[in-house]
Structure formats: C-alpha cells, structure tokens
C-alpha positions as CSV (number, residue, x, y, z in Angstrom):
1,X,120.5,54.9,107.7
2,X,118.6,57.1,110.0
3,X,118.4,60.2,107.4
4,X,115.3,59.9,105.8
5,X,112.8,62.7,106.2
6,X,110.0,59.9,107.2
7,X,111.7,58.7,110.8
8,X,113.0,62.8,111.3
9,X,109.4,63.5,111.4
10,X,108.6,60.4,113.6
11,X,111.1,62.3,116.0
12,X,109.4,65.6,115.6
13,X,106.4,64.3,116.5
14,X,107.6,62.4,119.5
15,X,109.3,65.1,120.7
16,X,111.8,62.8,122.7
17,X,115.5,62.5,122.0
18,X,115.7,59.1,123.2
19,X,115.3,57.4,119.9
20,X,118.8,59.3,118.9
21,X,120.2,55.8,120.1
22,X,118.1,53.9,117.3
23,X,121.4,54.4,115.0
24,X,122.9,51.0,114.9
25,X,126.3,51.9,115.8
26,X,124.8,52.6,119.1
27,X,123.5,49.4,120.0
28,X,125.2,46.8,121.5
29,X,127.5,44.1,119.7
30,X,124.6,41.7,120.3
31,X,121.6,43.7,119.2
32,X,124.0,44.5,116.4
33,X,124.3,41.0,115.4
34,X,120.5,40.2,115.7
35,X,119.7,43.0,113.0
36,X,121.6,41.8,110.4
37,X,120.3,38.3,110.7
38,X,117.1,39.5,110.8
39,X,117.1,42.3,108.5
40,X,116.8,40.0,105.0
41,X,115.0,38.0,106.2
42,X,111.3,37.6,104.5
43,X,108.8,36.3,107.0
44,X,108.8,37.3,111.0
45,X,110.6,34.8,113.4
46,X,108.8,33.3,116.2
47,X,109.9,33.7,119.3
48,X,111.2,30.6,119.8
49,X,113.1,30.6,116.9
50,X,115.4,33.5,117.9
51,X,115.5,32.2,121.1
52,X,116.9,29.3,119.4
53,X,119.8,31.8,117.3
54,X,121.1,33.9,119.7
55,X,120.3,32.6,123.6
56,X,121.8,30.2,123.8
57,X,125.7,31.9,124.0
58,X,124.8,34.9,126.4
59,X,121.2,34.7,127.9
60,X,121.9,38.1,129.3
61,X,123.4,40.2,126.7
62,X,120.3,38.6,124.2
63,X,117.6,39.8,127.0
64,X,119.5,43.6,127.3
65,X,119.7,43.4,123.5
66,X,115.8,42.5,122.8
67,X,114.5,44.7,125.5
68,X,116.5,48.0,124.2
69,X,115.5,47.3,120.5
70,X,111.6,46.8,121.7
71,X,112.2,50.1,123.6
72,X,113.5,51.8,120.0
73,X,110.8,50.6,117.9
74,X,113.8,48.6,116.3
75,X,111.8,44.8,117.1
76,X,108.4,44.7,117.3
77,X,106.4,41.3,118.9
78,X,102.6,40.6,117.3
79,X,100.5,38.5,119.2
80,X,103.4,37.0,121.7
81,X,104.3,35.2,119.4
82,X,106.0,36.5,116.2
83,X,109.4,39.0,116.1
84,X,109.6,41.8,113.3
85,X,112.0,44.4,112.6
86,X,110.2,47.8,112.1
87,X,110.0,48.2,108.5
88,X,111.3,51.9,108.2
89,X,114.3,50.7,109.9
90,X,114.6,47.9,107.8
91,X,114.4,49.4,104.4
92,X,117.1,51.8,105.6
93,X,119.4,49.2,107.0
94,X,118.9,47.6,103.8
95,X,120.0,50.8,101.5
96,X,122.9,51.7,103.5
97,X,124.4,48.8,102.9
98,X,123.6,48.2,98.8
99,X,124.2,51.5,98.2
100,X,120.9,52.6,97.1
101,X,119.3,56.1,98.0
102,X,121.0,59.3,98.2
103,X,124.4,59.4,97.1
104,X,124.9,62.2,99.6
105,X,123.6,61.0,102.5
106,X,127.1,60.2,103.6
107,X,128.7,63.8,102.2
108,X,130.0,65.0,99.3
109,X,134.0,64.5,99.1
110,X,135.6,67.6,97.7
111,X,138.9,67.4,95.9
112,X,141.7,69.9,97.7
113,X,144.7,71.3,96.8
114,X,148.0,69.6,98.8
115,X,148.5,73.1,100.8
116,X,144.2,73.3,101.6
117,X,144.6,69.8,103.1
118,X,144.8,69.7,107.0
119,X,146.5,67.0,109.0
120,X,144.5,64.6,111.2
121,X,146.9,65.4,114.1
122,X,145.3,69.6,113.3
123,X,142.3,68.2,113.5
124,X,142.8,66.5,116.7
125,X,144.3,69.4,118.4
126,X,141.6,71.7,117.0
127,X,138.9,69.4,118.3
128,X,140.4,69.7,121.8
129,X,141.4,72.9,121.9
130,X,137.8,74.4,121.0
131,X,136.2,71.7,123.8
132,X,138.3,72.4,126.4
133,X,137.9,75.8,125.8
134,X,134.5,75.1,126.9
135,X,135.4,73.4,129.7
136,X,137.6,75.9,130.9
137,X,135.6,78.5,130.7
138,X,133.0,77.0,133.0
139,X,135.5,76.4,135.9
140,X,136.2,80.1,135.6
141,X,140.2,79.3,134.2
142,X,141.8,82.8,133.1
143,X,144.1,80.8,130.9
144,X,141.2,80.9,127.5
145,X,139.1,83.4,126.1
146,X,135.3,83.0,126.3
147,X,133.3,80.7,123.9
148,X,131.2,82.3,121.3
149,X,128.0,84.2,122.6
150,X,125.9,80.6,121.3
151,X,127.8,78.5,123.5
152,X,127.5,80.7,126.5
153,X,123.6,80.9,125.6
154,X,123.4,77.1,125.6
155,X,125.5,77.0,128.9
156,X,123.1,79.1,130.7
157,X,119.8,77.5,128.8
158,X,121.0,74.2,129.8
159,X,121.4,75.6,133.9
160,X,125.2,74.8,133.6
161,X,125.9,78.2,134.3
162,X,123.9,81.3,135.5
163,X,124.2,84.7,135.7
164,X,126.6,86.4,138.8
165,X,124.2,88.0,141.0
166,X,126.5,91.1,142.2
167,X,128.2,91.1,138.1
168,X,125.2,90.5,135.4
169,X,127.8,90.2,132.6
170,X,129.6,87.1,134.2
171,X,128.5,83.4,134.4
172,X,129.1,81.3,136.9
173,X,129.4,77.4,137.3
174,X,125.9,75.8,138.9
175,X,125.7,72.6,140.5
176,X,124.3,70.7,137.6
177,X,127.0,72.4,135.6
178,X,129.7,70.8,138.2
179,X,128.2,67.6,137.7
180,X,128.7,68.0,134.0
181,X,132.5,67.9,134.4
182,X,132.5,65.0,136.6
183,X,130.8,63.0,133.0
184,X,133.0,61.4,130.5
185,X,133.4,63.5,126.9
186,X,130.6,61.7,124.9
187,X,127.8,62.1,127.7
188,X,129.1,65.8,127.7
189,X,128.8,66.4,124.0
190,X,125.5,64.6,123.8
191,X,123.9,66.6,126.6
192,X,125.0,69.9,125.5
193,X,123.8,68.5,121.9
194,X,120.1,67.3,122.9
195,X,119.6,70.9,124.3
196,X,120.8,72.4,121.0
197,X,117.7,70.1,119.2
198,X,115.3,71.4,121.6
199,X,115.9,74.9,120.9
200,X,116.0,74.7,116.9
201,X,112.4,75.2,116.8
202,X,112.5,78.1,118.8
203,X,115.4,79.7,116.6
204,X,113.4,79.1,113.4
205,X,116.0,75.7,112.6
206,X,113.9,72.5,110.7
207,X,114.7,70.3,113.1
208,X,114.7,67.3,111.3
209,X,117.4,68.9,109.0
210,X,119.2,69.5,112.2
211,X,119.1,66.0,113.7
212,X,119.4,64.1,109.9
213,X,122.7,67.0,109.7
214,X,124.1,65.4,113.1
215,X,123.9,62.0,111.8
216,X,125.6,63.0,108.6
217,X,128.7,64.7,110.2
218,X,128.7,61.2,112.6
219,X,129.2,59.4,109.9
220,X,131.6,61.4,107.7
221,X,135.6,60.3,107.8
222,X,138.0,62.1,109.6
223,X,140.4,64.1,107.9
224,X,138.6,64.0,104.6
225,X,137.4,66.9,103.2
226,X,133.3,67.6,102.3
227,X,131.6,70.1,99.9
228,X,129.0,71.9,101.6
229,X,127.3,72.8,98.3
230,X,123.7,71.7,98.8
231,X,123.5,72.8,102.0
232,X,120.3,74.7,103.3
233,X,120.7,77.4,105.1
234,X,119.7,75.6,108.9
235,X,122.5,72.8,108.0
236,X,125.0,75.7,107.1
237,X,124.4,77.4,110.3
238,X,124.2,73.8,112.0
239,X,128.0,73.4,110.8
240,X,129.2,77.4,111.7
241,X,127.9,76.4,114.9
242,X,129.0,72.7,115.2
243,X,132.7,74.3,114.8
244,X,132.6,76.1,118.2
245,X,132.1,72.6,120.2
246,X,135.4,71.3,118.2
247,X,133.1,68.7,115.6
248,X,133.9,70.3,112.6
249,X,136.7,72.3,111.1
250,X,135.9,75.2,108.7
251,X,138.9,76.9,107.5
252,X,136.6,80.1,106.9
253,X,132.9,81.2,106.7
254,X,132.9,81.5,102.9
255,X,135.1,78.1,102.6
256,X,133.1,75.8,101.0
257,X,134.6,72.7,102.4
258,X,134.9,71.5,105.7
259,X,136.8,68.2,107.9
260,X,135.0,66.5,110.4
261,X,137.3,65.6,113.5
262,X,137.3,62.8,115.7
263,X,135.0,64.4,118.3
264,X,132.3,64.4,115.6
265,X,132.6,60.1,115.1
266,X,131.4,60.0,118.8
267,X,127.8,61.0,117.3
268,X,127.6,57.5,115.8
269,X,129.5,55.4,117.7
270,X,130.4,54.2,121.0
271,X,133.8,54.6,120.7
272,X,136.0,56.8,123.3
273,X,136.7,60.1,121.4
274,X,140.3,61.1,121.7
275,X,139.6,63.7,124.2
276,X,138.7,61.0,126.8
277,X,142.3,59.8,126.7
278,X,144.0,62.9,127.6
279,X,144.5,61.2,131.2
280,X,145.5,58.0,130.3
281,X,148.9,58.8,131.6
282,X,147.2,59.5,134.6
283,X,146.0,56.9,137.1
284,X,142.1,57.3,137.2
285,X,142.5,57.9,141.2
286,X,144.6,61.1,142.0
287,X,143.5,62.4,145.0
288,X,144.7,62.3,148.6
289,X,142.9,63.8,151.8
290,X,144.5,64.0,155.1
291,X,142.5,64.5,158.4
292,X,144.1,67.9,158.5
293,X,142.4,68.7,155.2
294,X,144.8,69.0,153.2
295,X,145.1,68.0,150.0
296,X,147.5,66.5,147.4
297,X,146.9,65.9,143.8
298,X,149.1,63.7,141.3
299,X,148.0,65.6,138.2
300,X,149.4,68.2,136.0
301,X,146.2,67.9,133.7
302,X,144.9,71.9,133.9
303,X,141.7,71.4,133.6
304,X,141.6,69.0,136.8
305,X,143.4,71.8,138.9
306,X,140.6,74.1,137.7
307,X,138.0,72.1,138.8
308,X,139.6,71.8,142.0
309,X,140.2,75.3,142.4
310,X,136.6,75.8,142.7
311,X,136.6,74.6,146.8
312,X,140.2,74.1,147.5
313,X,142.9,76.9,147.9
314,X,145.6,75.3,146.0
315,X,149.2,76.4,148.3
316,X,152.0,74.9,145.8
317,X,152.1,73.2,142.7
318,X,155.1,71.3,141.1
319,X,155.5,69.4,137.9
320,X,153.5,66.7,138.9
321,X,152.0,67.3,141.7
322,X,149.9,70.1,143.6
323,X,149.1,70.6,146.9
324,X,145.6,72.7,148.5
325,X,143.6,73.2,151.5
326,X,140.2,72.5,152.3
327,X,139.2,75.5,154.2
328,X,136.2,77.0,155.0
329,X,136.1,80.4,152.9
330,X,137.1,77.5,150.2
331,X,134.1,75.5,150.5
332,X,131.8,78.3,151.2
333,X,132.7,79.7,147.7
334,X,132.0,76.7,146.2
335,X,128.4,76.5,148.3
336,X,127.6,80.1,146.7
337,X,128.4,78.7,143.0
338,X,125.8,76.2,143.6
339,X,128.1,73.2,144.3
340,X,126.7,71.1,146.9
341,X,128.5,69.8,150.0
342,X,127.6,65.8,148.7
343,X,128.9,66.6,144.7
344,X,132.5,67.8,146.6
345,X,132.5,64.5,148.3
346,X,131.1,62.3,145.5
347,X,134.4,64.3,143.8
348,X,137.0,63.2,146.0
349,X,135.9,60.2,146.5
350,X,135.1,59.5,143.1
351,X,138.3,60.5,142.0
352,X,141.0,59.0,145.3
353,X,144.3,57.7,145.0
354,X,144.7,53.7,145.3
355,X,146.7,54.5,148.8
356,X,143.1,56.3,150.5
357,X,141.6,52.7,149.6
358,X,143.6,51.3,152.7
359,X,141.6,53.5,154.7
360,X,138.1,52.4,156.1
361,X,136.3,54.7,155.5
362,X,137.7,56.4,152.4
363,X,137.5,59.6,153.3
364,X,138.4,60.4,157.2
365,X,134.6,61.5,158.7
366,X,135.9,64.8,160.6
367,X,136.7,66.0,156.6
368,X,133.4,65.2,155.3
369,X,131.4,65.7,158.3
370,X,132.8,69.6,158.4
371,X,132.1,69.9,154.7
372,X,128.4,69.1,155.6
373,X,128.4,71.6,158.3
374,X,129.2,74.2,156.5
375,X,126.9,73.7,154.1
376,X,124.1,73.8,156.7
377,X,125.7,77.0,157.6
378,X,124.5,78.5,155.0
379,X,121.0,77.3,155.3
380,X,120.6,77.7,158.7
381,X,118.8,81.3,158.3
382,X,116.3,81.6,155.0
383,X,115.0,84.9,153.8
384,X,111.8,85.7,153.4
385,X,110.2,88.6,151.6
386,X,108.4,91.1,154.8
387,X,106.5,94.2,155.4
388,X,106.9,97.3,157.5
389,X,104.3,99.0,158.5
390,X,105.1,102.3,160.7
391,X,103.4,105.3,161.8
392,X,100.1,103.6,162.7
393,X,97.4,105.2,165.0
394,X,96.4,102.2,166.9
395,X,96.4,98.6,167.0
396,X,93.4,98.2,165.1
397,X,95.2,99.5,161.7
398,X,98.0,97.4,161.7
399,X,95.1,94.4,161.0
C-alpha cells in the first residue's frame, strides 16, 4: 500500500521515521476498522457522524484510534467539522485491495526445484540463529563468531557498543546498548532498522527504495520463494544486508531467489515474531536476590546468563538453574561497560521470581543501596585536563 514513490518522497522530505507506522497492519484493530468504512466512501463524514459509527462500543479505543491516524496524516478534519481520509492513502488502500498497480509490489514468486526448496522450520532456525548471534555478541558470549563488519558498524553508530579503550579492535556493550536487550524482539529490530534508513543517504542508498524494499519484504510470505530479478542495485544490497539481521534467507550471493522468514513479517505487523517466544517455557520472572547478594536464576536460556554475566559472577550452573554473586569487582565491571547502577536494578527487578513479590520491598535495600554506592565510587573523583609549569624564575611568571 505504502510503496509508491509519491509518499517515499513525502518521507524523504520529512526526514522522520515515525510515519513507518502509517502501514495499516500497524494500526490498531479499531483504527483498522474505521479505514475501511471510510475508505470507499465518496463524500467526507462529519464529525458527528463517525461519532455516531464507531463511539458508541469503545469511547476509548475510537479516541486512541482517531488521535494516532490524525498524527499519521491517515484522517484529516477541515473546518471542525468534516473527517477525510488523506487521499494518497486512500487511493493505495484502494489498489491493494482490487489488485490494481504493480503486479510486483508484493514480489515476484519464483518457481524452485523440490531439492532448492527450504523448510519453514530452516527458516525459523536461520532467522534466530543469525539474531541471536547479534545478541550474543553484544554481551561479549564466546560461544558465536562476530557479526559481519555492517552489523558491528551499525552497533557502534547506533551507541550500543563502543570501542574498548585499552583494546581498539574490541567493542564493548554501552549502557544504551544494555537497555536494548532488556526490549522485546520487534522494538529491537525496528531500532536497529530506523538507524539503518538514516545512514542510506550517507552510503549513497535511495532511500526511498530502501524504505519501499522494507515494506516489500514485510509483506512477502514465509517460506515462499521470490525472484530478485528487477532489483536495483540499493535493493540488492538492502537484501545481502537484510540476511545478516536473520530477515531474509539467500542461499548464495549469485542466487537469484530468496525466502523471507518470520522475523521479516514483524516489519508489517504487530504480531510476536517467533523469536519472542523462545521463553515461553519460562516464567517471565526468574530471578531471586538474597540479602546476602546472592543470586539464583531459574533459566537455562543462554542468552539470559550472558546478560547476567555482565555484573554477576555466576559460581554454579545446573540444568535449570544457575547460581552468582553480586560482588563488587562484579558490578564495578559492569559500571566501566557503561551500565548504570539504576538499569542493574530496573533488571532484577524487572525480571523477579513470583516468590520476591512477598517481599516489601522487592528487592532487600542493603542490595540496592550497595549497588548505588559503588556506582558513586566511581564518580567520586573526576579528571580534569591540567598544566605544569616548572622551572620558573619567580612568581610573577607563573601568571
């Protein structure tokens, strides 16, 4: 709906990513609902009159609805008094759904031979194995190889990781980038995505082939097979590229075919990719603090133990459970990484076992009062740049 050249421009010129959320999928069910008894519709409604259609079930889901489609540029009001659905919009709500416009807007199916064809179970695993690499990597895990050298350039243009200041030709994790883990999958990928549109300019990328490529591959099936004939060169790079976040699979550089994975659907929809659920067998809350700061965690999910690696010193670990230490050289580590001494908190609280809830308060206060200290440790003394001046002849020179 989105992909003509016309609103990709509009984007351009706004230079704001926001209006990414003007595909419908990513509306609400309400908002949803109001478009398509709007959008054949000849004459604008008053204001009244949709008050009149869709108030009177939900008067808060219609106000959230109508304000976030007024924000998009989806609804527009004249005069207070009439309702209209921008007419870009409208016209390409309208050909999406009679077919008309380019056939190819929604890829080009490409006929494979049975042994060429991949399962969507490959495609799955694919798609989490090359995120999680990702993942991994920024938690410093010595269990996956490094991401391509465009990843790691995004990681470090997006702050999520910076250079090691003793070793230049090692990242670490920053405090944003800590933060970034604690997100669910789809405001990951959409974060690391947005920063990937603001650099195409910069790399010589048509952005609006870039953006109109993402909404392409959002809307392609998974575990179908496309041609990638009549790709430009930005969208061919755009898919090499897409393949290292786990979006697209590409058996080869020269194949000229490629399958679109689950993680790609998340572009154009709401729904949870199949990466969220990887600790549904999990209760959400796994963490449990003593006074004595220690610490025990009911996971065996490795990327959860990575991330707590990075400020406890994990003693034991057994099938389903392992067991650390807050401790100062543990925290302090964590402090020079950039994590602050409230994110470490927010973490174990954010993430406690149902049992700490019995507690008042969650998290016993010598724990999280000690964490703060040590921060403040390390900002009791500041440096400051100085000058020495020796060797004077008298008082006088030194002003």
């Amino acid at each position: 709906v989105e992909r003509s050249r016309g609103l990709g421009d509009v984007y351009k010129r706004q230079m704001c990513f926001v209006p990414l959320t003007r595909h419908p999928r990513l509306l609400p069910m309400t908002a949803r609902q109001i478009i398509m008894d709007l959008v054949f519709l000849d004459k604008p409604l008053t204001l009244e009159e949709c008050q009149q259609l869709f108030r009177s079930h939900n008067d808060e889901a219609y106000s959230v609805a109508l304000e976030r489609m007024q924000r998009l540029s989806i609804l527009m009001v004249r005069d207070e008094t009439y309702m209209y659905m921008n007419e870009v919009f409208r016209r390409g709500i309208i050909g999406a759904m009679t077919g008309s416009g380019d056939v190819s807007s929604f890829g080009k199916l490409c006929e494979l031979s049975p042994e060429n064809i991949v399962s969507t179970e490959f495609l799955d695993g694919y798609a989490r194995a090359q995120w999680e690499t990702i993942l991994y990597f920024m938690v410093g895990s010595e269990q996956t190889t490094a991401p391509r050298k465009t990843v790691l350039f995004l990681l470090q243009r997006t702050g999520l990781m910076q250079r090691d200041a003793t070793d230049n030709d090692s990242l670490n994790i920053t405090s944003l980038g800590f933060q970034f883990l604690l997100q669910d999958v789809n405001s990951q990928l959409w974060a690391l995505l947005l920063h990937y549109l603001s650099m195409a300019e910069e790399r010589n990328m048509d952005l609006v082939e870039v953006l109109a490529f993402f909404f392409t591959v959002g809307g392609l099936e998974v575990g179908r097979a496309y041609e990638t004939r009549g790709f430009s060169q930005t969208q061919i790079q755009t898919l090499e590229e897409l393949g290292d976040y786990g979006l697209v699979y590409r058996p080869t550089k020269t194949a000229k075919y490629f399958f679109p994975t689950r993680l790609a659907s998340t572009l154009t929809s709401t729904a949870s990719p199949m990466l969220s659920r990887l600790n549904d067998q999990e209760e959400q809350g796994y963490l449990i603090l003593e006074t004595n700061y220690r610490v025990y965690a009911y996971t065996a999910n490795l990327l959860r133990i990575a991330i707590l690696n990075l400020f406890v010193t994990l003693k034991s670990r057994l099938p389903n459970l392992v067991i650390g230490q807050l401790t100062r050289h543990s925290v302090k580590s964590a402090l020079k990484k950039g994590i602050t001494a409230d994110q470490i908190i927010a973490y174990l609280t954010h993430h406690a076992h149902p049992q700490m809830y019995k507690n008042e308060p969650l998290l016993p206060i010598t724990v999280s009062d000690q964490i703060r200290l040590w921060e403040r440790e390390q900002n009791r003394v500041t440096a400051v740049t100085g000058t020495l001046r020796t060797h004077t002849n008298s008082r006088q020179s030194i002003y």
